[in-house]
C-alpha positions as CSV (number, residue, x, y, z in Angstrom):
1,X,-8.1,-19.8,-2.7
2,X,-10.7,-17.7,-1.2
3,X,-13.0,-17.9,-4.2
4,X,-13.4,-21.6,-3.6
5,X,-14.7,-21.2,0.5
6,X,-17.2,-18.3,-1.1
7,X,-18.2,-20.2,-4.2
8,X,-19.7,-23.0,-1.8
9,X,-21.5,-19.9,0.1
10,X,-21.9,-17.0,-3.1
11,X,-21.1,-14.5,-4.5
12,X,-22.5,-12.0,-1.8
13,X,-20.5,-13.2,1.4
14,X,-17.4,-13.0,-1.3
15,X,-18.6,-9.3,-1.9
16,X,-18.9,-9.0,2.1
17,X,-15.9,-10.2,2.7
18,X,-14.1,-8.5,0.9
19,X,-15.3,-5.2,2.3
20,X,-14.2,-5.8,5.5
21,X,-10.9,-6.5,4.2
22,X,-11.2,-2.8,2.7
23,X,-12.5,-1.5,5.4
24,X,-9.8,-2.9,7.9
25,X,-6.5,-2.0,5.7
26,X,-8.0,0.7,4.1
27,X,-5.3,2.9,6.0
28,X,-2.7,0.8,5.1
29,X,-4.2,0.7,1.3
30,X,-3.7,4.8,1.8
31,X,-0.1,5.0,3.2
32,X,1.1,2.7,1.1
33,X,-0.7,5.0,-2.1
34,X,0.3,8.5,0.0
35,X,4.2,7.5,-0.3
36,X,4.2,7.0,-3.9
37,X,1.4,9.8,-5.1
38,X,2.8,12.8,-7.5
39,X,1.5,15.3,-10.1
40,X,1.8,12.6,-12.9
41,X,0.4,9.8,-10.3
42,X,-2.6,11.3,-8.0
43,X,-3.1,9.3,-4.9
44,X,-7.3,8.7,-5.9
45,X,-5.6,6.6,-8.7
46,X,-3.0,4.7,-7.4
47,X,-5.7,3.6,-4.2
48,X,-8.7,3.0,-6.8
49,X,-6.1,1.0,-9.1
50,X,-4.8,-0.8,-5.7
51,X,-8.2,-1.8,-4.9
52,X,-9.4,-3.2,-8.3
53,X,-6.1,-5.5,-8.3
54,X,-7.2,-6.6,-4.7
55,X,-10.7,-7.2,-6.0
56,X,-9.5,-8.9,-8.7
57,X,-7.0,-11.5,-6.6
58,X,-9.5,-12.1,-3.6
59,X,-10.4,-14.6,-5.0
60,X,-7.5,-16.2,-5.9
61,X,-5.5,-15.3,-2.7
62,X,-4.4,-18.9,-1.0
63,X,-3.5,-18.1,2.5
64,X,0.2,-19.0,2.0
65,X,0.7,-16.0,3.8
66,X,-1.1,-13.0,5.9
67,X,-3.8,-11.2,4.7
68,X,-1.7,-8.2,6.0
69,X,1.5,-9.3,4.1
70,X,-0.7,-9.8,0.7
71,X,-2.4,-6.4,0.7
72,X,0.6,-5.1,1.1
73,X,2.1,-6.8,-1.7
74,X,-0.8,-6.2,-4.1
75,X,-0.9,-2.3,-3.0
76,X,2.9,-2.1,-3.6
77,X,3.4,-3.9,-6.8
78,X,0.5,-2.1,-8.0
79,X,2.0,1.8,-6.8
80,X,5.3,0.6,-8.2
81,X,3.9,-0.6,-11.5
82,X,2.4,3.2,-11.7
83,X,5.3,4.6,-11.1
84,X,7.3,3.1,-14.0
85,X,4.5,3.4,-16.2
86,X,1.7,4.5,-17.2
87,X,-1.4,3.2,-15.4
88,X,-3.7,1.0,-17.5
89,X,-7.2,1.2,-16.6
90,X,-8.5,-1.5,-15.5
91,X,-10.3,-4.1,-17.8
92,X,-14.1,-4.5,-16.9
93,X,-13.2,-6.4,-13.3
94,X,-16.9,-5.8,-12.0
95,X,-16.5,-4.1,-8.3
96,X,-18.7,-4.9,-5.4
97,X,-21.8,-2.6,-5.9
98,X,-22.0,-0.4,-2.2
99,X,-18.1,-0.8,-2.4
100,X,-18.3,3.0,-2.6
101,X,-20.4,3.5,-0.1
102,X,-18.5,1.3,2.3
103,X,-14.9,3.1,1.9
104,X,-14.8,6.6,4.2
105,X,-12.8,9.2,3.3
106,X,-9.4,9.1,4.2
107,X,-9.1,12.1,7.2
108,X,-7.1,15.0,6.4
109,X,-3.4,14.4,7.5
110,X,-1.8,17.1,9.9
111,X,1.0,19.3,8.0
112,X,3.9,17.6,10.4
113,X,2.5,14.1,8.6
114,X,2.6,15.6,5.1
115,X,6.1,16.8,5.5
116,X,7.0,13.5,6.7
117,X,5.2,11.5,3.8
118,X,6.7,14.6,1.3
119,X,10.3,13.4,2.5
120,X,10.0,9.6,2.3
121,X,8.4,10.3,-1.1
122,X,12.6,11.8,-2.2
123,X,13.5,8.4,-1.2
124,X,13.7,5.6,-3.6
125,X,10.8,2.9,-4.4
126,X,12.3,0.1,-2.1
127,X,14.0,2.4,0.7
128,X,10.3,4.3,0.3
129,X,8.3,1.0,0.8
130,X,11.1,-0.3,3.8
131,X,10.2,2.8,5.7
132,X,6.5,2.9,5.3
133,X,6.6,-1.0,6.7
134,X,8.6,-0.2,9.2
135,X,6.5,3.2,10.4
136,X,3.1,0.3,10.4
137,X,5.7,-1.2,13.1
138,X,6.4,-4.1,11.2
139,X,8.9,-6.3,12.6
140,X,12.4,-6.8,10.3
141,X,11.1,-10.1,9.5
142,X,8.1,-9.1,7.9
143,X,9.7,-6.6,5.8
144,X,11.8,-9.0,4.8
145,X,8.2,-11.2,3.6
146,X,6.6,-8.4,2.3
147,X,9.8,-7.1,0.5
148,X,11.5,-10.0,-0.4
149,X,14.4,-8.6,1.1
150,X,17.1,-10.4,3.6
151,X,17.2,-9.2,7.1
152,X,20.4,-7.6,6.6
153,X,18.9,-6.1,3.5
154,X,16.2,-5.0,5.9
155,X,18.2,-3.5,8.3
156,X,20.8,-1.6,6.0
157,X,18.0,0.0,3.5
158,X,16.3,1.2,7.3
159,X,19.6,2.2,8.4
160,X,20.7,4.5,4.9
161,X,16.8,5.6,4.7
162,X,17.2,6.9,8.4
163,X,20.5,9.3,7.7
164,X,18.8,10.2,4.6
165,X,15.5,11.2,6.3
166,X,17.9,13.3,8.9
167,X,19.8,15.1,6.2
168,X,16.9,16.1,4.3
169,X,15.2,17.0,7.0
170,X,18.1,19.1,9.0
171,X,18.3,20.9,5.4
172,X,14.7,21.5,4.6
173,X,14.5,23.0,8.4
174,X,17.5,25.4,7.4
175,X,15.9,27.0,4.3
176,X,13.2,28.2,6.0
């Protein structure tokens, strides 16, 4: 894994590292959160909890597939785990120390963005997570890595997670 390249160079290229990994999908870290945030789940939680389970695999993580496709996974399983239950804290996993420092804020989102993200959040977990991948304009196929999903799969959760989008949308337009 990772951990064995830093151990050779230390602990603080590890800590380096791993910030610029933050720092470069820390958007994706957020939409992933955004889609599955509630009253019972606040987004600050699910995106610290996302990022402690990232600090805690970086080390482990073996390259068998994209950093991209990984952080993904780790975000998602980690929303999804929130979602059906309660989240635990996390054990003592010691973070980097200017960690804080080096995450910005998230900007605000427009009101045309929130009423998007507040209508992919009606959808369900996976049709939720297909349509945030596919809105990062990832192809089919790696939804289908991320998701462990078939193509077809793919395609027909887009397809039904589309229509549903539409109808939801045609009927919140109407009671206004």
């Amino acid at each position: 894994g990772l951990g064995d390249v830093y151990k050779r160079q230390g602990k603080h290229e590890l800590e380096e590292a791993f910030i610029a990994m933050i720092r470069r999908y820390e958007r994706t870290i957020y939409k992933v959160c955004v889609c599955y945030t509630s009253p019972e789940w606040p987004l600050a939680d699910l995106y610290q909890e996302s990022v402690c389970r990232l600090w805690a695999g970086f080390p482990k993580f073996r390259q068998e597939c994209s950093l991209s496709t990984w952080v993904y996974r780790v975000t998602l399983n980690t929303c999804l785990t929130g979602v059906r239950r309660s989240i635990r804290r996390p054990q003592s996993v010691p973070l980097v120390s200017n960690l804080a420092e080096a995450l910005a804020e998230p900007e605000q989102m427009e009101e045309e963005l929130r009423e998007m993200y507040a209508l992919i959040r009606r959808l369900g977990p996976l049709e939720r997570t297909v349509v945030l991948l596919y809105l990062e304009e990832n192809s089919y196929q790696q939804i289908a890595d991320i998701t462990g999903l078939t193509l077809c799969n793919v395609a027909t959760k887009l397809k039904r997670a589309k229509i549903c989008l539409l109808y939801t949308s045609d009927a919140a337009d109407e009671a206004r």
